[in-house]
N, C-alpha and C positions, 0 to 999 in steps of 0.2 A: 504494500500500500504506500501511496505518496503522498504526503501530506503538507499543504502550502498555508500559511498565516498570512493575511492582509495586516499588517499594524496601521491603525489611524494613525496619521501622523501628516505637518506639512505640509508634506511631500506628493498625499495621496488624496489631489483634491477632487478626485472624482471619482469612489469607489465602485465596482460594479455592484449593479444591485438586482435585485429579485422582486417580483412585482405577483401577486398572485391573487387572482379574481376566485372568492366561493360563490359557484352556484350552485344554488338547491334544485333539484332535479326532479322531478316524482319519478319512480320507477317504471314507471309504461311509456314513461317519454326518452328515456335511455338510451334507447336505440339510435332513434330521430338525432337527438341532441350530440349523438356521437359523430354522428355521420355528417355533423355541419363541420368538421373539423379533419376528415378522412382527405380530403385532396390538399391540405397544406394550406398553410394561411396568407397566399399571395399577398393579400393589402400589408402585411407587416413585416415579411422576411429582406425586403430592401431598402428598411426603410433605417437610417444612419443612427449608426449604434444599438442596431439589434441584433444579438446573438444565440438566443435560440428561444423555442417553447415547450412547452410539457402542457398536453392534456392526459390530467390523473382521474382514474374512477375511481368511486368510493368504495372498500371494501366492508366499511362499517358507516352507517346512516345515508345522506342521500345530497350532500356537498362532492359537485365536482371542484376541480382545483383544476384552470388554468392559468398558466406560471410562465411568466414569460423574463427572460435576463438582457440587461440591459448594461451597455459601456458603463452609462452614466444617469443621475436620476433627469440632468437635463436633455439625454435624448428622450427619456421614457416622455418627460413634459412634453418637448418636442413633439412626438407622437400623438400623444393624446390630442393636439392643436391641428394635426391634420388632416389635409382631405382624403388620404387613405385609413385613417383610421374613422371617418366618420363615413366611409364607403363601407369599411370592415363592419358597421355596428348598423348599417341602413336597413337591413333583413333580418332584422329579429325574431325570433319566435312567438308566438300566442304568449300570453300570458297564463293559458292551462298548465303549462308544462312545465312551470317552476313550484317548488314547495314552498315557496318564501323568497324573504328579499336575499339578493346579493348582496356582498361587499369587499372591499378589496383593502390589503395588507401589502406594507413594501418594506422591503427588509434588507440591508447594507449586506453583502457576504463578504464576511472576515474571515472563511477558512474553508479550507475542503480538503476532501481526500478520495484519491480515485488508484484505482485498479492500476498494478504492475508499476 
């Protein structure tokens, strides 16, 4: 295992960060709601300072987690301000298909560890 430390510090004026939307899902919409995520998510993969996304299912209760990382929290802003990302969110779903409201968490990552 390899394991790298971000220190805040000076230096490290623009940490990468983690950005992660919970939606509640009701289970019969599961399917559906997957499937809006199966061809890739063109409006945001070129968009400057985005480095990748994670759609997680819920193995316990009924919040999915998409999790998207970012250079910096000023591209994730960036983004949000865009007309691909208000292209990305222009097809929403019915309002059946959620168990409740959303909301979203962003998180500084100060550390990891990955395989070999």
């Amino acid at each position: 295992m390899k394991s790298q430390m971000f220190n805040r510090s000076p230096e490290l004026v623009n940490p990468m960060i983690s950005v992660e939307n919970h939606i509640p899902v009701k289970k019969e919409f599961s399917e559906a709601f997957e499937a809006r995520f199966k061809g890739g998510t063109r409006h945001v993969q070129d968009s400057p300072g985005f480095l990748r996304n994670e759609v997680l299912r819920p193995v316990k209760g009924d919040h999915y987690i998409i999790r998207t990382y970012w250079d910096s929290m000023e591209d994730f802003e960036r983004w949000t301000k865009s007309e691909a990302f208000r292209q990305a969110h222009s097809n929403t779903p019915s309002e059946e298909m959620f168990a409740g409201k959303s909301f979203l968490t962003i998180h500084e990552v100060v550390a990891q560890t990955t395989r070999g």
